[in-house]
C-alpha positions in Angstrom: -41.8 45.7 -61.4 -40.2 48.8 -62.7 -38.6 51.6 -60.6 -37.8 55.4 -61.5 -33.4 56.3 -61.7 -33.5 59.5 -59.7 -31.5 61.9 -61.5 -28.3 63.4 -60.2 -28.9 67.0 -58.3 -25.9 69.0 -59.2 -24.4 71.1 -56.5 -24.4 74.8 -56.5 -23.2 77.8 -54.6 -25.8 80.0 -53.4 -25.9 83.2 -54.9 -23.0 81.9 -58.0 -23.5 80.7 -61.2 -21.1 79.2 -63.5 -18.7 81.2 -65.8 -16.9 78.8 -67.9 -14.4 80.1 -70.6 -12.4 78.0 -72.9 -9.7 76.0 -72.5 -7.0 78.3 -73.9 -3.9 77.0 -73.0 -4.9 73.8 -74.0 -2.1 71.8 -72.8 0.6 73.9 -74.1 2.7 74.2 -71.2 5.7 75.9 -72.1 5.9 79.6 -71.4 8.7 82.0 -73.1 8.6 84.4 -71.0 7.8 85.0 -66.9 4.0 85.9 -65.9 2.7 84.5 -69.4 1.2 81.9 -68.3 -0.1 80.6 -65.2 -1.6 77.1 -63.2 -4.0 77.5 -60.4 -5.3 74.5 -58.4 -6.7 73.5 -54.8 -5.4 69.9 -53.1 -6.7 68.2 -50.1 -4.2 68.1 -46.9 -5.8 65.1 -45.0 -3.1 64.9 -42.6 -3.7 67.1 -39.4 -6.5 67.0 -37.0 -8.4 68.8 -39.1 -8.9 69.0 -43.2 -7.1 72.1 -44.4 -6.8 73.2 -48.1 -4.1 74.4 -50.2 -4.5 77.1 -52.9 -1.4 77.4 -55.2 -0.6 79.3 -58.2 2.6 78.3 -60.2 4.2 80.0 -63.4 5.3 77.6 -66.3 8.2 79.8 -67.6 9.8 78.2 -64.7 7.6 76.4 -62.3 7.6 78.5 -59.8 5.2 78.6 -57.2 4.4 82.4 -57.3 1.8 82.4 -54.5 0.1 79.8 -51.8 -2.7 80.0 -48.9 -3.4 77.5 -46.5 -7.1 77.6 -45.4 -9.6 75.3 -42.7 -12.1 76.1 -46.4 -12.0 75.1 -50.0 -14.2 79.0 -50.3 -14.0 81.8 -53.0 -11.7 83.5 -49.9 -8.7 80.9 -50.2 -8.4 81.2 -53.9 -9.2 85.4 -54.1 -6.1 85.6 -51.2 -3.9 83.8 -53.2 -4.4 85.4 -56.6 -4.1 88.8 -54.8 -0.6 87.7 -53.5 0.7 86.6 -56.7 -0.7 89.5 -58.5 0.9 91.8 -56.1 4.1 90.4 -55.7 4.3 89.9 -59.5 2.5 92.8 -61.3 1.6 90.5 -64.3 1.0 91.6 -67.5 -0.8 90.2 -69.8 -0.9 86.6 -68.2 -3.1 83.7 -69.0 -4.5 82.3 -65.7 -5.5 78.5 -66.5 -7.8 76.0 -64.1 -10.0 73.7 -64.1 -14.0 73.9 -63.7 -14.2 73.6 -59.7 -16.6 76.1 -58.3 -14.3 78.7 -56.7 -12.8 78.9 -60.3 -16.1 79.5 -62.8 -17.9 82.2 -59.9 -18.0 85.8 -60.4 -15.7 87.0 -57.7 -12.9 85.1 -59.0 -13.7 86.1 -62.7 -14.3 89.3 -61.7 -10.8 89.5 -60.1 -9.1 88.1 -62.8 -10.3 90.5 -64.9 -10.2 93.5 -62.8 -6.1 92.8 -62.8 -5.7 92.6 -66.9 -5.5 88.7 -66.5 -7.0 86.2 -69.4 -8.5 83.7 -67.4 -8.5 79.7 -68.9 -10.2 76.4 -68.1 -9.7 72.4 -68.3 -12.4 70.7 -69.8 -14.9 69.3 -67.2 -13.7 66.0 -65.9 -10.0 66.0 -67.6 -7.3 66.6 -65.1 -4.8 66.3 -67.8 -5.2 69.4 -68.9 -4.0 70.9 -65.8 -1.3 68.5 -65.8 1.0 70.2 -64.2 -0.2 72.0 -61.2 -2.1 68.4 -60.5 1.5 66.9 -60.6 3.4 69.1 -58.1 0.9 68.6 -56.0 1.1 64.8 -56.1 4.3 65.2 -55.4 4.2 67.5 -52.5 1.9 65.0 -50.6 4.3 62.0 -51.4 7.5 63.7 -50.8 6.6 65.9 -47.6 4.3 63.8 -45.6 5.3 60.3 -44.8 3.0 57.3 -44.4 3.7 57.4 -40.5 3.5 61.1 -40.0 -0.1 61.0 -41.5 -2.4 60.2 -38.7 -0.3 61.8 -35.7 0.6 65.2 -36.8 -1.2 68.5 -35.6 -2.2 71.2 -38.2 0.6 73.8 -37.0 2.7 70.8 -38.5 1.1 70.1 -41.5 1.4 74.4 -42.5 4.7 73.9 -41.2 5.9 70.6 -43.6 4.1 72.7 -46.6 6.0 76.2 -46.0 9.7 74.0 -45.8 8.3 71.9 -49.1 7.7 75.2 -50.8 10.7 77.2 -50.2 12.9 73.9 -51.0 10.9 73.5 -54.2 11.7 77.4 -55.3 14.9 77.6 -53.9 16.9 74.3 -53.7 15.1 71.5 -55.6 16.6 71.5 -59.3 14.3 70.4 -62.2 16.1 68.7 -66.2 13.7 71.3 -68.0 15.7 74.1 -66.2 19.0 73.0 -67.4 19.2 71.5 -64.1 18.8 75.2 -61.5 16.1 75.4 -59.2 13.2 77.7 -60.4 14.5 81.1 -58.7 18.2 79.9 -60.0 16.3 80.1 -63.4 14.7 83.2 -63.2 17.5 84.7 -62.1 19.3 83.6 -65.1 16.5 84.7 -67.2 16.9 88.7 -65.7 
């Protein structure tokens, strides 16, 4: 007896198609200067009544999280709000804008965008979160430091929006980091002006 392996359907996005472009900060996660270079990423909040999504853009000059949007969808609107933010509280020039592949990321709009505002846009290779280490990382750690194993299953979404906005301003403000010869990120750029 021999039987047929269906092959894999890949999803798409009605109306998108793909635009992938290379990997150009490949790895290299030091920045000399503010609004050089940027990480982009969306996590998974699992921990209200309902899923929500966080879209977060940080700079690696000094790990600041320039921009975030909280959204009920992982859409093209999320990720378009929050790159508007950071571009107009920031005024970026000539900034490299790196992410991975995910669909929100390689559509038109959001290329579009990115070029539209003078930004480089770059990309992970498919499958390798590694080379979006850092983004990937502080969002690790935002789930395991701000929302506690008994918190998880009992808390509404006002709360989770809530336990992200306090996270975020303790992170710019407060929380001091070794590769910022131990300042918090705005204590760094502060120095840096």
């Amino acid at each position: 007896m021999q039987c047929q392996v269906k092959k894999k359907r890949q999803k798409y996005i009605c109306g998108e198609s793909n635009i992938i472009v290379p990997n150009t900060l490949n790895r290299n996660f030091k920045a000399s200067r503010l609004n050089e270079k940027w990480v982009t990423d969306i996590t998974y909040l699992p921990y209200g009544s309902t899923m929500l999504y966080l879209s977060t853009i940080m700079d690696l000059y000094n790990n600041e999280i320039v921009a975030y949007k909280i959204g009920t969808s992982q859409d093209i609107n999320l990720v378009l709000d929050t790159l508007r933010e950071a571009v107009e509280l920031r005024k970026p020039v000539g900034l490299l804008l790196h992410s991975d592949q995910g669909s929100v990321y390689t559509s038109h709009a959001y290329q579009n965008l990115a070029k539209e505002k003078g930004i480089t846009t770059s990309m992970s290779r498919k499958g390798n979160c590694h080379d979006n280490a850092v983004i990937e990382s502080f969002h690790s750690s935002l789930k395991s430091e701000g929302f506690n194993a008994q918190s998880r299953a009992s808390i509404s979404n006002s709360k989770v929006v809530q336990i992200v906005n306090q996270y975020m301003y303790r992170y710019n403000h407060v929380r001091i980091q070794a590769k910022l010869n131990y300042l918090s990120p705005l204590e760094y750029r502060g120095q840096a002006a």
